[in-house]
C-alpha positions, 0 to 999 in steps of 0.5 A: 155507826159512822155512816148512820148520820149520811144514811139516816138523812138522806132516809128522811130528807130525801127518800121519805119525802119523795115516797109520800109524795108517790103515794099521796100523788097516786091517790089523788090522781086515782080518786079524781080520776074515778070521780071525774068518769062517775060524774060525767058518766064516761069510762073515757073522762080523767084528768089528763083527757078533759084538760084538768091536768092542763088548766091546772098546768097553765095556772102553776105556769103563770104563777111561776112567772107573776110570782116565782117566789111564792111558792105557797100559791102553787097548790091554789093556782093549781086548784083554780086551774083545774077547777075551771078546766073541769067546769068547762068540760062539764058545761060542754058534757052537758050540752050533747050527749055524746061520749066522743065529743067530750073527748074530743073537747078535752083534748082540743082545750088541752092542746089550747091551754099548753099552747097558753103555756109556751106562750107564757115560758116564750115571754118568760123564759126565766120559767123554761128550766122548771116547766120543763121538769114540770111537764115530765112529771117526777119527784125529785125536788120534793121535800117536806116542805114543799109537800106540806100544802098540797098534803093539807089539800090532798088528805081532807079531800080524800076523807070527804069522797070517802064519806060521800062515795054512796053518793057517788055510787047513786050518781053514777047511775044516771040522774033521773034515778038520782033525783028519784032517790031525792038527790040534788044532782046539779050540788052533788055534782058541782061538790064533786067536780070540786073534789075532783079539781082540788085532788088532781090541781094538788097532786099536779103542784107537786108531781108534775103533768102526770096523767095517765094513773087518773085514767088507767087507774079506775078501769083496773080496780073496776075489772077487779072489783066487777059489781062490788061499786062500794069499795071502787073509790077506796081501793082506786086510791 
């Protein structure tokens, strides 16, 4: 019993909090990963391949070097971030219709963006410690504390694609069927890639760049699930 009080708090201050974050990171990546590849209708699309990832990177960055106390403006800086890299990538997506294009896009606006962020840790080197922990990903600093606002952004934003994943479903198939099924593509798709901003800019505040779960994913659950389309987004999360 003398060593419940050590074992207990370090159960709750330290293990607990970095499990949630795990769990609350994995499925924010995922889900924003199979949205962004259903709304763009490229299998190659995710958060870390069309720059999402990086935008939300670039504005967490400065944000640490405008205003490193606050560090409540961490999961907004992030989500303007990640909302901007993904409307860019949508406004090149709809210009050509090829998939390796917009590949090719994403991975020249990421690399302009984490340009941007050395430039910013160049000017700021105060900054350097924690962007580079930042870049490598991980959940050692986490606490509850730092969790709570990104949890507050995650959790809402999974509930919502749960309740519009048939919408999704009827996306994905193209918009000339969608719009033969009265859907308004251009909101549903803005909403969408709103959802998609807010999910990976929340989970990148806290975790750090990790990309590679909002790729890999999708593609696994899809190879699992085959044709059965109506469980892909909760069984992705």
């Amino acid at each position: 019993s003398g060593e419940g009080g050590p074992r207990a708090s370090i159960l709750l201050y330290v293990r607990l909090p970095r499990v949630c974050a795990a769990l609350l990171a994995g499925a924010a990546l995922a889900a924003s990963g199979h949205i962004i590849q259903s709304v763009m209708s490229n299998p190659l699309a995710g958060p870390n391949i069309i720059g999402v990832n990086a935008g939300a990177g670039f504005c967490v960055v400065l944000q640490l070097a405008l205003f490193p106390v606050s560090f409540w403006l961490t999961p907004l800086a992030a989500f303007i971030g990640a909302l901007c890299a993904a409307l860019l990538a949508y406004a090149i997506s709809r210009r050509t219709a090829s998939r390796l294009t917009l590949v090719l896009a994403g991975v020249a606006l990421s690399s302009v963006l984490g340009a941007g962020t050395d430039a910013i840790t160049t000017i700021y080197p105060d900054v350097l410690v924690g962007v580079n922990a930042f870049k490598i990903g991980g959940f050692a600093g986490v606490d509850m504390a730092r969790l709570a606002p990104s949890a507050a952004c995650i959790l809402p934003a999974l509930i919502c694609a749960c309740a519009l994943s048939g919408e999704l479903d009827v996306l994905s198939l193209g918009d000339e069927t969608a719009r033969s099924l009265g859907m308004n593509t251009r909101a549903i798709r803005g909403l969408f890639l709103m959802l998609a901003a807010l999910l990976a800019g929340a989970a990148v505040s806290f975790a750090g760049l990790i990309g590679f779960v909002g790729l890999m994913v999708p593609h696994i659950v899809r190879m699992i699930l085959r044709s059965q389309r109506r469980h892909m987004l909760p069984c992705t999360m």
